[in-house]
C-alpha positions in Angstrom: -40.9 197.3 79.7 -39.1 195.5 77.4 -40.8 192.2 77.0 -43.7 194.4 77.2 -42.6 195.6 73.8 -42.5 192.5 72.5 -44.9 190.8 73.8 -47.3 193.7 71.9 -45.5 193.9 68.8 -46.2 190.2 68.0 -49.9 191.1 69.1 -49.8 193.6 66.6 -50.5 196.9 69.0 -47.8 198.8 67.8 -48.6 198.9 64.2 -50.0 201.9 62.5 -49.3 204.5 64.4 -48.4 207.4 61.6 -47.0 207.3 58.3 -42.7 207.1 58.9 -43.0 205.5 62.0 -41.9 201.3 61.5 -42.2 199.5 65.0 -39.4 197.5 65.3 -38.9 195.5 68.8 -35.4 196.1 68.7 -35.4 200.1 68.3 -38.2 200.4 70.7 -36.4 198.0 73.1 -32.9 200.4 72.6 -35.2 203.3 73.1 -35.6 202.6 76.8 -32.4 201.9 77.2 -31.3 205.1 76.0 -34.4 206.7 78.0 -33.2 205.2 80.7 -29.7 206.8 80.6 -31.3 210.0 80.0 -32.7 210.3 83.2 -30.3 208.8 84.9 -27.6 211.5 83.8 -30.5 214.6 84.6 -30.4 212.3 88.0 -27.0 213.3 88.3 -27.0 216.8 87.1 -24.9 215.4 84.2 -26.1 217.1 81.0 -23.1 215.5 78.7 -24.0 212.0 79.4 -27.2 213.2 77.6 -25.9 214.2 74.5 -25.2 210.7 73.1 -27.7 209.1 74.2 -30.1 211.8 72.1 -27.8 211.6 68.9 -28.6 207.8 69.3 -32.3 208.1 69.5 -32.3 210.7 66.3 -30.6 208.5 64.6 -32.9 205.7 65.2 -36.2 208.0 64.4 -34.7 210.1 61.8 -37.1 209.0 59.2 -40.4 210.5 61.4 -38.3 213.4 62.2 -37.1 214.0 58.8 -33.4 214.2 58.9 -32.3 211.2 57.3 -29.9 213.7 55.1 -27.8 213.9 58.6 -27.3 210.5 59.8 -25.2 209.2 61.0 -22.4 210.8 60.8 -23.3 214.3 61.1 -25.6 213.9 63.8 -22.5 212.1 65.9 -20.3 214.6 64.9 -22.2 217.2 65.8 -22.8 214.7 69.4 -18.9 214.1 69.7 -18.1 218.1 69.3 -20.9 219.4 72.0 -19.3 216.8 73.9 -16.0 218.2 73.7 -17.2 221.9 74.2 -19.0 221.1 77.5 -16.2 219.1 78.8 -13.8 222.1 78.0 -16.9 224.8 79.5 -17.0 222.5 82.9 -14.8 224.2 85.4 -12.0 223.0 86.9 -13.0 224.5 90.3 -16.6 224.5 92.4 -17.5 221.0 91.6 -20.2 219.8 94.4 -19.0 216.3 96.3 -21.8 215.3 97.7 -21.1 212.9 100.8 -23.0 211.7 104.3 -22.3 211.5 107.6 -24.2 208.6 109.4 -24.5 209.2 113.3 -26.8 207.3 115.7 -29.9 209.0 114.4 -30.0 210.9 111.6 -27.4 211.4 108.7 -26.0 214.9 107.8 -25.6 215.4 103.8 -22.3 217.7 103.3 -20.9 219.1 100.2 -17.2 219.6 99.5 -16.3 222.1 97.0 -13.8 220.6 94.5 -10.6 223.5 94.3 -6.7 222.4 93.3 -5.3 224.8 95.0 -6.9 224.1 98.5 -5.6 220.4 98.5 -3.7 219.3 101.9 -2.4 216.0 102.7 -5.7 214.8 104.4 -7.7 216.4 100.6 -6.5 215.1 97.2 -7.8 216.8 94.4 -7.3 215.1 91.0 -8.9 216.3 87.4 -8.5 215.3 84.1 -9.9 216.8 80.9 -9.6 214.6 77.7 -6.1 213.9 78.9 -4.0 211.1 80.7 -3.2 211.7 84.2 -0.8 209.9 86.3 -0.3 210.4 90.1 1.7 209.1 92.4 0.2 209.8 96.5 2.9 209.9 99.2 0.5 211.6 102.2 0.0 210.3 105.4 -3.0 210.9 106.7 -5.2 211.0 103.7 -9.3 211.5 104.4 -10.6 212.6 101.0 -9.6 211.5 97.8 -11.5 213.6 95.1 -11.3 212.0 91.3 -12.9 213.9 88.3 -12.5 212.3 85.0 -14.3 213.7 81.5 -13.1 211.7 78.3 -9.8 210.5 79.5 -7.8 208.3 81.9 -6.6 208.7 85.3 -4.1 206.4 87.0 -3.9 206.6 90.6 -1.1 204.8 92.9 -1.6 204.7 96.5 1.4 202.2 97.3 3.5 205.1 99.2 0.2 206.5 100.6 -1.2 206.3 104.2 -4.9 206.4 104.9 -6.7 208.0 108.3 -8.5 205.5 109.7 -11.1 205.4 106.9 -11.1 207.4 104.1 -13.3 208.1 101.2 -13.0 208.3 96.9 -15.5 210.9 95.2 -15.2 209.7 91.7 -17.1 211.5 89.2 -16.0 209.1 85.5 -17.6 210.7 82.4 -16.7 208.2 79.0 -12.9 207.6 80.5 -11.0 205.2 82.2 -9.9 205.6 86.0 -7.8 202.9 87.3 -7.0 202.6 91.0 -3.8 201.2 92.3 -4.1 199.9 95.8 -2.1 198.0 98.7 -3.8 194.2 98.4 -3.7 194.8 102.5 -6.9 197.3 102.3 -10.0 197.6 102.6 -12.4 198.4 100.0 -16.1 199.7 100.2 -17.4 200.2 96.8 -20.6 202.2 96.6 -19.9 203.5 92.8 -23.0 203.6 90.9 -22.6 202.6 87.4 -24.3 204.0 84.2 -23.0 201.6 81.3 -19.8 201.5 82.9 -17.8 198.4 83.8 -16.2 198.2 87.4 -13.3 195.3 87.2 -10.4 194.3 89.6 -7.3 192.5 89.4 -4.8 191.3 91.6 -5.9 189.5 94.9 -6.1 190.5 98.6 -3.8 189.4 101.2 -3.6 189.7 104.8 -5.6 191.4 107.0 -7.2 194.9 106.3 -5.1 197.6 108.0 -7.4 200.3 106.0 -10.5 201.4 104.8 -10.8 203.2 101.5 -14.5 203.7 100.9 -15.4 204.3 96.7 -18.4 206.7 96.2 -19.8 208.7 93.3 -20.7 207.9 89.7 -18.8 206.1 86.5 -21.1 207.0 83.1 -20.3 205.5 80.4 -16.9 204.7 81.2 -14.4 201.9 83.2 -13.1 201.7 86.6 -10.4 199.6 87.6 -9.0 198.7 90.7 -5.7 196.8 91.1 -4.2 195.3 93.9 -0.2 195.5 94.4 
């Protein structure tokens, strides 16, 4: 859609359409990618990973719209501070992780229901809001690792920690940083789908695997990264 865009724009197409509205390439071509993000947050049920991406495209068509008297810094304000009030409105508790099951023929969709205080050594429950959160797992026979993050950064070590025989990381990453710190002897199955986020590691492996950690959910707008030790 892009080089659509420009491809038309040096044909001229996209000239003319209303008084206030200048075609440029470039804002049409950061249109769709903040589009895109749109709808890829309402995918996710994630209404705050909407917020900046519409403060963006105001900003961009505030001349049309007529509210050049609030950009930019008013409109992102105005973005940042929604932003904080939904992150501090999203519950702590009854947050749907959405896994499978695959079987021989058919795969079974479960739902865990995120809750602190429900947390045994096979379920880790970790949350951070606009904060830094360090922890430190010594369980045994871990199964379920879930990870929610909004606007701030998690570090998690798993050196002293033992999994079952394959265990699984819902991570839900809204504009933070989560960083993983894992034995170089695992396993890992990343499955983490990534909306403008970055996904890095460091370290190296070594040996052979002795277990699986499998890495599932979402990181929007926001970093994971997973070290080896």
């Amino acid at each position: 859609m892009a080089a659509i865009v420009l491809v038309t724009k040096e044909l001229g197409w996209l000239d003319g359409l209303g008084p206030g509205w200048v075609i440029n390439p470039w804002s049409l071509i950061a249109t769709l990618l903040l589009g895109a993000l749109i709808i890829a947050s309402l995918a996710h049920r994630s209404l705050i990973g909407t917020i900046f991406p519409i403060a963006f495209l105001a900003i961009l068509y505030s001349r049309p719209l007529g509210i050049e008297s609030l950009v930019p810094w008013t409109i992102l304000g105005a973005a940042f501070l929604l932003t904080i009030g939904f992150a501090i409105l999203r519950p702590h508790y009854g947050h749907p992780w959405h896994y499978h099951h695959h079987h021989d023929q058919y795969m079974e969709e479960q739902t865990f229901v995120y809750d602190e205080t429900g947390q045994t050594d096979e379920i880790i429950n970790i949350s951070t809001q606009m904060g830094n959160t360090v922890r430190y797992l010594q369980a045994q026979n871990i199964k379920v690792v879930n990870v929610a993050n909004n606007m701030g950064t998690t570090k998690i070590y798993f050196d002293h920690a033992q999994l079952a025989e394959t265990a699984t990381l819902n991570l839900d990453n809204m504009m933070g940083t989560v960083e993983l710190y894992l034995p170089a002897e695992w396993k890992i199955d990343n499955e983490i789908n990534l909306v403008l986020s970055t996904i890095s590691e460091r370290g190296m492996r070594r040996g052979q695997p002795s277990q699986v950690l499998r890495l599932q959910g979402r990181s929007s707008v926001g970093n994971v990264v997973i070290v080896y030790i």
